[in-house]
SERO-4910 file (N, C-alpha, C, O; in steps of 0.05 Angstrom, whole numbers):
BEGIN
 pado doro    nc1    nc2    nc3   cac1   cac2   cac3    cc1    cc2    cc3    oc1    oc2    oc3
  Unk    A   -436    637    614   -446    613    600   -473    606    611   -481    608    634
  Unk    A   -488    598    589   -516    595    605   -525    574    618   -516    556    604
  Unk    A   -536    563    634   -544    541    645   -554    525    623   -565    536    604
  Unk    A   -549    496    624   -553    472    612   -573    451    626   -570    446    650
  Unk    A   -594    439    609   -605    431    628   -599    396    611   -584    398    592
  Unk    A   -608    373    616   -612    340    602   -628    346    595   -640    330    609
  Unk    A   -650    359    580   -673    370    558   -657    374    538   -661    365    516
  Unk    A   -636    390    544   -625    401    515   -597    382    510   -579    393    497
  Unk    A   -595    361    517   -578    347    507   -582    320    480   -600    303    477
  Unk    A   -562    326    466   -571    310    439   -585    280    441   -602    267    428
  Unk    A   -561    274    477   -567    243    477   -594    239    497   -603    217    500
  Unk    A   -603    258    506   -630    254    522   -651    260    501   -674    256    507
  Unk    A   -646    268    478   -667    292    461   -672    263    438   -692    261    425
  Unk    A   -656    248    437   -655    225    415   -654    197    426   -646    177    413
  Unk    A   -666    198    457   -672    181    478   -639    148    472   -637    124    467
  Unk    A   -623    170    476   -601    153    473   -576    158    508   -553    151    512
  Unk    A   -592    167    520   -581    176    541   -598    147    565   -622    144    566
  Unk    A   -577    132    580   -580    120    596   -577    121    627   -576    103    643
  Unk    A   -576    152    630   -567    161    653   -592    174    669   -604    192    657
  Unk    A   -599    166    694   -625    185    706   -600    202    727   -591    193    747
  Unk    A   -594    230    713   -580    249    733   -587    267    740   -599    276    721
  Unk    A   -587    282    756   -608    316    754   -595    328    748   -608    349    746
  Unk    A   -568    332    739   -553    352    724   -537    336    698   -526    314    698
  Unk    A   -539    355    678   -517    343    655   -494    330    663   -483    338    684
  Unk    A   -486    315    651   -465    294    645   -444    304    638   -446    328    636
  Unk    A   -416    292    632   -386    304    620   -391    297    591   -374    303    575
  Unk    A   -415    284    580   -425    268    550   -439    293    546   -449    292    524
  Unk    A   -445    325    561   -470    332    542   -462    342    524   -440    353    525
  Unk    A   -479    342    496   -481    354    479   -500    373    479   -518    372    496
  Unk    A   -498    389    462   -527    415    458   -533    396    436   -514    384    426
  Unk    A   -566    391    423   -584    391    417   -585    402    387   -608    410    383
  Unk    A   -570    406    367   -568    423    341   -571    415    323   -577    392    329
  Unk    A   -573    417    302   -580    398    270   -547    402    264   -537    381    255
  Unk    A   -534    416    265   -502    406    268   -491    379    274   -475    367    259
  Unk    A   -500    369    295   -490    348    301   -505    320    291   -499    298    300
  Unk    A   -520    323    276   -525    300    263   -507    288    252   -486    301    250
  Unk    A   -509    264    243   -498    248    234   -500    250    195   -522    258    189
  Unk    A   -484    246    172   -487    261    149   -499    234    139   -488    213    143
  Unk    A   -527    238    125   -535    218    102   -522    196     93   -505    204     78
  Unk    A   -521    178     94   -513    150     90   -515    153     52   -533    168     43
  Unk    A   -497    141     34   -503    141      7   -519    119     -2   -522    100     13
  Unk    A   -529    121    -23   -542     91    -30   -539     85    -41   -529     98    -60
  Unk    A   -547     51    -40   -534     26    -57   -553     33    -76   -577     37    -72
  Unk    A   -537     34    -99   -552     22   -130   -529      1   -141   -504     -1   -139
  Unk    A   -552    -15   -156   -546    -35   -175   -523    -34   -198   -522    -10   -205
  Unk    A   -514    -40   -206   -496    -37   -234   -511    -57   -253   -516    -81   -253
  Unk    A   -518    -32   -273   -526    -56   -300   -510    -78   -307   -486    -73   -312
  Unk    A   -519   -103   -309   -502   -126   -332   -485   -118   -354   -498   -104   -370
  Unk    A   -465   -121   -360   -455   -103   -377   -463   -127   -402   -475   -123   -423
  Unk    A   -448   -158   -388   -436   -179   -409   -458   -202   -412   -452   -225   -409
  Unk    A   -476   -198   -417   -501   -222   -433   -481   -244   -428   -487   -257   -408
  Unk    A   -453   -255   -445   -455   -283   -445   -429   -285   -434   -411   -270   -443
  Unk    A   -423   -305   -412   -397   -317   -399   -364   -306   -420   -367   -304   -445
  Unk    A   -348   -303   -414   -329   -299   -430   -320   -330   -440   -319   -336   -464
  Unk    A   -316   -344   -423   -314   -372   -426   -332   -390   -416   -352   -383   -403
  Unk    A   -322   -426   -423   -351   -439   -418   -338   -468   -420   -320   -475   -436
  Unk    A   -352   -485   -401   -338   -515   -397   -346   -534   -421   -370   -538   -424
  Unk    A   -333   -542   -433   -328   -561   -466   -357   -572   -459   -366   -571   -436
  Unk    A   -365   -579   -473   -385   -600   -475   -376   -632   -474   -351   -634   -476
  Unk    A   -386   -649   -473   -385   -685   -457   -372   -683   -488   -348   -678   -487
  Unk    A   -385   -685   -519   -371   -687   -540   -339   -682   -542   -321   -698   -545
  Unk    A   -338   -654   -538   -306   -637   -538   -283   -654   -511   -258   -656   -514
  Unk    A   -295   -662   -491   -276   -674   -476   -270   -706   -480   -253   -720   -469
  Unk    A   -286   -713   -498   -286   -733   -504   -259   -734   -527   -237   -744   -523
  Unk    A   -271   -720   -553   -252   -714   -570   -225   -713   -564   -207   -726   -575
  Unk    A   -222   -691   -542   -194   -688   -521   -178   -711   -515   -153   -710   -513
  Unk    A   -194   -735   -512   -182   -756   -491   -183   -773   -510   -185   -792   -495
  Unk    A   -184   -781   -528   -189   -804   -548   -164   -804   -563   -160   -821   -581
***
């Protein structure tokens, strides 16, 4: 197995490593485009489908009518 050094670790290489050690960690990773993380999807919008409310509060006239 070849020697490993904290150069080639993912979390020293993506300055996410908080450790000053002179030898790798039980955390190391190798350094690969493997271990990235996969593309996040993106938000899009949904068109409006419905222009006008399905329903709608009476007007002062209509509740009037109601109660009379």
């Amino acid at each position: 197995m070849p020697k490993v050094s904290c150069e080639e670790c993912y979390f020293r290489v993506n300055l996410l490593c908080a450790l000053d050690l002179g030898e790798p960690c039980t955390t190391f990773r190798p350094a690969h485009a493997e271990l990235q993380p996969p593309q996040q999807l993106r938000f899009v919008f949904r068109q409006e489908r419905r222009t006008r409310a399905a329903w709608s509060f009476p007007t002062a006239q209509e509740q009037a009518a109601l109660h009379a």
